[in-house]
N, C-alpha and C positions, 0 to 999 in steps of 0.2 A: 306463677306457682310452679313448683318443680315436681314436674309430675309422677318420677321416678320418689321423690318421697312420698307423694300421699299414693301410692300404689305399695311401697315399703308399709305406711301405715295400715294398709287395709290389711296385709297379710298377717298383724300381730292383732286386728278387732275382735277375732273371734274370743281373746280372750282379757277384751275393754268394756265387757258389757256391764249393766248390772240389772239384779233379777227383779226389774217391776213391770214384766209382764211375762204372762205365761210363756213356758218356754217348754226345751230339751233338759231332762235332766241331766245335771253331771256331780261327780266326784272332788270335793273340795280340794285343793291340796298343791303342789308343785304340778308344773304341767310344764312338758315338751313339745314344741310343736314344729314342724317344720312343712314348709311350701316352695314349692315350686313354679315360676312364673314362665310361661312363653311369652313372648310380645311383639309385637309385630315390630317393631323399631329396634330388638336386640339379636344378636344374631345366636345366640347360646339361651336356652332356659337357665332362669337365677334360681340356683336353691339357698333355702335361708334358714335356719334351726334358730329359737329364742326358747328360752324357759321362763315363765311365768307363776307368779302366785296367784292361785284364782281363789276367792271366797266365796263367788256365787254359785248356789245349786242348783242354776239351769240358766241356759243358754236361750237367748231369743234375737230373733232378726231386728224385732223393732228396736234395739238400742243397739244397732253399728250403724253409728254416723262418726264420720273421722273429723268434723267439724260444728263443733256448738253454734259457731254462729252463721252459717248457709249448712244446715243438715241438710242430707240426703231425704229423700222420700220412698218410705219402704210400703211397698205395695205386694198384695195377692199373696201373704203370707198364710204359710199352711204347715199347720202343728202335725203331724200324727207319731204318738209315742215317742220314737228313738229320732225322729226322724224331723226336719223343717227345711221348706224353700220358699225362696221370694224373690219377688224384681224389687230391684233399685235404681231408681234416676239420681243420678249427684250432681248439682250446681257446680261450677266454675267459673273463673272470673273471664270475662270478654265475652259471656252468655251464652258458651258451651254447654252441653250436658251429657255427662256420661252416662250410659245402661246399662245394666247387667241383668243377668238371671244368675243366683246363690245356691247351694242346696247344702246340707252336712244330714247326717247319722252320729249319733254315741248312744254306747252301751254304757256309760258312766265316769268309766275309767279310759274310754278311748275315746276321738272322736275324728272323723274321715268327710271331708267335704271338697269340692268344686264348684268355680264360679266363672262367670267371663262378664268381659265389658267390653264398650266400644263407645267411640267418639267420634266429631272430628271437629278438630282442631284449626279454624282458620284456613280450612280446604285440606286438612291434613289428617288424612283417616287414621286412630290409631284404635289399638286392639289390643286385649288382653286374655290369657285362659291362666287360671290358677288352680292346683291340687293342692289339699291337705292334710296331714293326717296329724295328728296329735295323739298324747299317751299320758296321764297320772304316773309321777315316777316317785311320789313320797308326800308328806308332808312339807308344808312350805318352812318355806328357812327365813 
């Protein structure tokens, strides 16, 4: 598995969820969001900008799994208002498994979060820190 893609895809989940369970609320509509990765194996932080149509009106941990068929397991998740954090264990294939601790905030129309992972790979420590921030820039097109 190439792991620089499914680390690309975690940084566009925040806006693959859908709303069947409680969640953060948010703002329907066109959505900007951009991240920035350090990683232990890159020698430069990656920033990355995507825009997104989102229709759901609130955001929750338990649906960011980047794979249907070996999901992630979202544990110790904690709602308050504007506000969610959780650990995440994710499968890999050679019986790897990554960690993280997650967290975001949104007032609606915005939303600000950080997270990290770590692994190791075949004796091969790897690591990850990700910022967030996203913004409602209109209606979806």
């Amino acid at each position: 598995m190439n792991l620089r893609i499914a680390l690309t895809c975690l940084s566009t989940l925040l806006f693959a969820a859908t709303a069947n369970a409680e969640g953060v609320p948010i703002n329907p509509g066109q959505w900007e969001m951009t991240s920035t990765m350090k990683m232990t194996m890159m020698p430069q932080p990656q920033t990355t900008t995507i825009t997104e149509c989102v229709e759901e009106t609130e955001l929750s941990p338990d649906s960011f799994n980047m794979d249907e068929e070996n999901p992630c397991d979202i544990t110790d998740v904690k709602i308050d208002g504007d506000s969610a954090s959780w650990s995440i264990s994710c499968p890999f294939q050679g019986g790897s498994v990554m960690k993280g601790q997650w967290e975001f905030t949104s007032n609606g129309s915005s939303v600000k979060g950080s997270g990290s992972m770590a692994a190791d790979f075949n004796g091969q420590k790897m690591a990850f820190d990700m910022t967030w921030e996203g913004k409602r820039i209109g209606a979806c097109k």
